[in-house]
N, C-alpha and C positions, 0 to 999 in steps of 0.2 A: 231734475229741476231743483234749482235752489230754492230751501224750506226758512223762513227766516222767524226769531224770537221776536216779538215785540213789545211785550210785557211782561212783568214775572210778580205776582204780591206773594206772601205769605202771612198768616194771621192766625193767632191764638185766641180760644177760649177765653171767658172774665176770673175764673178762679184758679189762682197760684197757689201750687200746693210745695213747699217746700221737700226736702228728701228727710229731714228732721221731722215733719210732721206728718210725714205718710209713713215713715219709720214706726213713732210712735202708735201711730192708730190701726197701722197691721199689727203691733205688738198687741195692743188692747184684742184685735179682733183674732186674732191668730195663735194668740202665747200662752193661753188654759188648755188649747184643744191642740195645738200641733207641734209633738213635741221635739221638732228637730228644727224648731225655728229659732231657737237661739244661735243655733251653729248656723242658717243661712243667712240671717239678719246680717251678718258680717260685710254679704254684699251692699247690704245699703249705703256701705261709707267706701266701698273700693268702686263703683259703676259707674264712676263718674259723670254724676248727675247731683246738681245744685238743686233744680227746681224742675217740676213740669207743670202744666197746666191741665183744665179738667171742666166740661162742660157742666158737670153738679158741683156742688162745695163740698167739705170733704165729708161734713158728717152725712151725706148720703151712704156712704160705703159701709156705715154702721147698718143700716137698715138692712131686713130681708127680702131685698129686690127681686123679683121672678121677671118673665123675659117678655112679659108685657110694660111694665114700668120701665124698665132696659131701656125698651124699643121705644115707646115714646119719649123718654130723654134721649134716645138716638136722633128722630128726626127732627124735633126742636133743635138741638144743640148745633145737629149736623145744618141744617138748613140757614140757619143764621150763620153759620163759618163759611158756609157756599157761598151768601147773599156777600158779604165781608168779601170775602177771596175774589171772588169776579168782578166786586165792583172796582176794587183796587188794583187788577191787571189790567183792566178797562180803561181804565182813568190810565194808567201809566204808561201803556199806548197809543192815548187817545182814541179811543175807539167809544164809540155807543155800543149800547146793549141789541140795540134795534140793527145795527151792522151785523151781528154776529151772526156765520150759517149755519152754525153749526157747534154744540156743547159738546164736549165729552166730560162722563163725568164717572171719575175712581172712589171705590168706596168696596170696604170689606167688615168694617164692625157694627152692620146694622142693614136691615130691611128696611125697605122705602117702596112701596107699588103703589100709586104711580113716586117714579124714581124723582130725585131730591133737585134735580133741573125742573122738574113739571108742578115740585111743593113751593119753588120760588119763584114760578115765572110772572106772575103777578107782580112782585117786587121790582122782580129784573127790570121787564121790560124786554123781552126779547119778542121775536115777529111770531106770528103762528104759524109761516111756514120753517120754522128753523130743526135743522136734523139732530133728533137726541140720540147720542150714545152712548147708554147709562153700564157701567164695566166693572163686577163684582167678582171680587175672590181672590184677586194679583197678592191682596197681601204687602207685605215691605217692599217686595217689586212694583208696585202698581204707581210711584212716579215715575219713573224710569221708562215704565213698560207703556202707561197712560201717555207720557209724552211725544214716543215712538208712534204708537196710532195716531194720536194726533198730528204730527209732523208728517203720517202716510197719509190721512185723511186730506191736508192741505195741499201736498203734492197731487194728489188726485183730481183736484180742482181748481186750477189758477185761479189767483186771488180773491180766491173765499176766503171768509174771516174765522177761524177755526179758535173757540174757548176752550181750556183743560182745566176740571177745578177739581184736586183731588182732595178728600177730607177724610178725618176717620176719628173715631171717638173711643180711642183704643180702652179709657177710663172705667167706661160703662159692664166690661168683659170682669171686671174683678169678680172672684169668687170664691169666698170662704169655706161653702159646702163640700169640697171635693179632697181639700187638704192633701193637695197633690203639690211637687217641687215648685214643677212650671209655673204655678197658681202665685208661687212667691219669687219669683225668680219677673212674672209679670207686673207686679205691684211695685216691683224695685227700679225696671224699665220705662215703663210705657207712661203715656201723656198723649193730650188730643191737639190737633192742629189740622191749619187747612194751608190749600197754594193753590193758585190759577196761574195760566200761563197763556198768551194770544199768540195765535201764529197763525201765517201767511206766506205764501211766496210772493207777494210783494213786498220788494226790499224798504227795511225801515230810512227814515229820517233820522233816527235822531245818530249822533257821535258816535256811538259801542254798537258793530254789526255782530249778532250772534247767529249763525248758519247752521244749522241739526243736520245732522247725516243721518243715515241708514240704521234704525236702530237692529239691536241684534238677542237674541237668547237663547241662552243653552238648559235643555232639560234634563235630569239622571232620572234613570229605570229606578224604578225599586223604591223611592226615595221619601215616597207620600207621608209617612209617618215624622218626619223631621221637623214641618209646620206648619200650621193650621191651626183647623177650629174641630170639637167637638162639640156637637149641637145637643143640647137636655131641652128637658119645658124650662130649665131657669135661665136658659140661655146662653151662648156661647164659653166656650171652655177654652184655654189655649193650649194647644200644642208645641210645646217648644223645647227639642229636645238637647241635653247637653252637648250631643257632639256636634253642635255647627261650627265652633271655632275652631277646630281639628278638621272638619270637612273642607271649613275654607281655604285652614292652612293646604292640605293634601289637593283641591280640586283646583282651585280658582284661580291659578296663573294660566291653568290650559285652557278652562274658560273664556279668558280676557287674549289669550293667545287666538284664539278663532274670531272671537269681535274684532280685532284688529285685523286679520287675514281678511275679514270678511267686509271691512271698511278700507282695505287697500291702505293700512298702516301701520307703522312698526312703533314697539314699546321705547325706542329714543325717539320717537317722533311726540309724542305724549309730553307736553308740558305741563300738565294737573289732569290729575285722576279727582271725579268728584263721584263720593263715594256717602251710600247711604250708612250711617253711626249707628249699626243697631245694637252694639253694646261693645265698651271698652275692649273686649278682648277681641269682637271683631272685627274693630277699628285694627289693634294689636295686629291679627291675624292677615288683614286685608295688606298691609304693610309688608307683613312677612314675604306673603305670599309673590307680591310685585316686586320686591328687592326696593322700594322705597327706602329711603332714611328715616328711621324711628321720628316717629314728632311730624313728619312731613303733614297727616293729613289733618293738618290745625284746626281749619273750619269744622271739619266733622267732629271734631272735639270739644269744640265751645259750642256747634247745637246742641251738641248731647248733654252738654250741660248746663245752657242754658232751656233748655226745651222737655230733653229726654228722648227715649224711640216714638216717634208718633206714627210711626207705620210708614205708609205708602207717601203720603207729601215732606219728611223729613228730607232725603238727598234733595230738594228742592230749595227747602230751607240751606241745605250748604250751596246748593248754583249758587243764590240769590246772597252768598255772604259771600263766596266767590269773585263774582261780579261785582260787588258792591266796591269789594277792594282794589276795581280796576286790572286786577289780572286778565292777560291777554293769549292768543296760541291756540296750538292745539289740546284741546279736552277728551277726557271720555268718561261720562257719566255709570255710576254701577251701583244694582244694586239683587241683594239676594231675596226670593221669597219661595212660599206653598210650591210644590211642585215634585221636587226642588228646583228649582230655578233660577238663574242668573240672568236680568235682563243689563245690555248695555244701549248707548248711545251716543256716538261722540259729537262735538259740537266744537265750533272755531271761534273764535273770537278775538275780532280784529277792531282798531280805531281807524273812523274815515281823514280820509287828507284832509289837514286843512284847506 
């Protein structure tokens, strides 16, 4: 049954934190006590990233935050990006909030019980019978992988109204006490955002029909140490090891080889790969990997610099720049995360006759 797109927002946080000014202030927080930060600082000016954004201001990251303060700047922050992101894919489908049957909703850099659909519905406005499906731990996959369920969850039920609001406050995870790589390697990365997305199988009105297929993912054995979280009482830790752009290069054509097998389509049938940016070399590697032409995956390069990695709703952020630019075809959505894991999804996108 065909799954169709009907709205896509994505939205940032109030406070822009420059790559110059988070430069400096891990220098201040990081440059007495870790002494191999001069040599990594290098990456702040090769990651290609301008700006990202950040639901505290920056001089929060000077404090010594433990995983209760964390957490309540998680749910504040995340809860107003939710309230933001749904109401803007709402509005862009025309939809009410009172239509909707059903949220799903993605999130991995924070606890929320009851979950961040049930901290806004007040605001929302959605019905009291409406199906929550709150989806923790996908990680950089969870838009990818968030959109897939949702797009099965709509299939399931002719024309229900199906919301996807993925958010994450990647900001919050900073952590000076550990004075491990990752810990700077994440400060030079990551930024918070959010994205909602309405779907239905009842086909849109408006001009641009976008159609979801089968989404797809591949897992490797062995693999759990590559990304994540380590949990302390100060609260989350990243896991983020250096060989993913080597893993990509090595894995991820036969990955993207089986989503295609498994969507009944071949890599010249693919007119734009949208691809989650979770850092310059795995943009680089993601390229390689596909036989792409260097440069090709533009969008992902201007979120990453205009934004940064914000986790699971970034590749959303490139659909939605994608689209914006009126590209048309066949698509396939990718992204990597915890697992290890590859999730895909392709998607078509056509203009109706006049």
């Amino acid at each position: 049954m065909p799954v169709y797109l009907h709205g896509l927002s994505t939205v940032l946080p109030p406070h822009c934190l420059t790559q110059t000014e988070v430069r400096e202030r891990a220098s201040i927080i990081f440059g007495k006590k870790y002494p191999q930060f001069d040599r990594l600082a290098k990456t702040f000016d090769t990651a290609g990233i301008d700006q990202r954004y950040s639901v505290v201001p920056i001089e929060w990251f000077s404090d010594d935050n433990g995983w209760e303060v964390r957490n309540k700047a998680f749910i504040s922050g995340a809860k107003d990006m939710f309230i933001d992101a749904a109401k803007s894919a709402l509005e862009d489908a025309g939809w009410s909030a009172a239509e909707v049957d059903c949220v799903v909703t993605v999130t991995s850099t924070g606890i929320a019980t009851p979950s961040l659909e049930a901290q806004a519905f007040g605001e929302m406005g959605f019905r009291e019978d409406i199906m929550r499906v709150p989806i923790f731990g996908l990680g950089c996959a969870g838009g990818v992988s968030g959109l897939s369920t949702a797009r099965t969850l709509a299939a399931g039920q002719p024309d229900a109204k199906v919301l996807l609001v993925v958010v994450e406050a990647c900001s919050l995870s900073f952590r000076a006490d550990r004075l491990q790589k990752a810990d700077i390697i994440a400060t030079v990365l990551f930024g918070d955002g959010a994205a909602a997305a309405c779907i239905s199988t009842k086909a849109p009105s408006n001009d641009k029909v976008v159609a979801l297929g089968q989404g797809h993912q591949k897992m490797w054995p062995d693999t759990l140490d590559i990304m994540g979280w380590d949990v302390d009482e100060t609260g989350f830790g990243v896991v983020f090891d250096r060989s993913i752009p080597a893993f990509v290069s090595k894995e991820f054509a036969a990955a993207t080889d089986g989503a295609l097998k498994a969507a009944s389509l071949s890599h010249e049938q693919i007119d734009r790969y949208v691809c989650h940016p979770g850092g310059a070399k795995v943009v680089d590697a993601i390229e390689g990997a596909l036989h792409l032409e260097q440069g090709s995956l533009d969008a992902e390069r201007d979120t990453l610099r205009a934004a940064g990695n914000m986790s699971a709703p970034t590749v959303m952020f490139v659909m939605k720049a994608v689209l914006d630019a009126g590209t048309t075809g066949q698509m396939m959505s990718c992204a990597l995360g915890p697992g290890f894991t590859a999730s895909f999804l392709p998607f078509h996108v056509s203009k109706k006759a006049a």
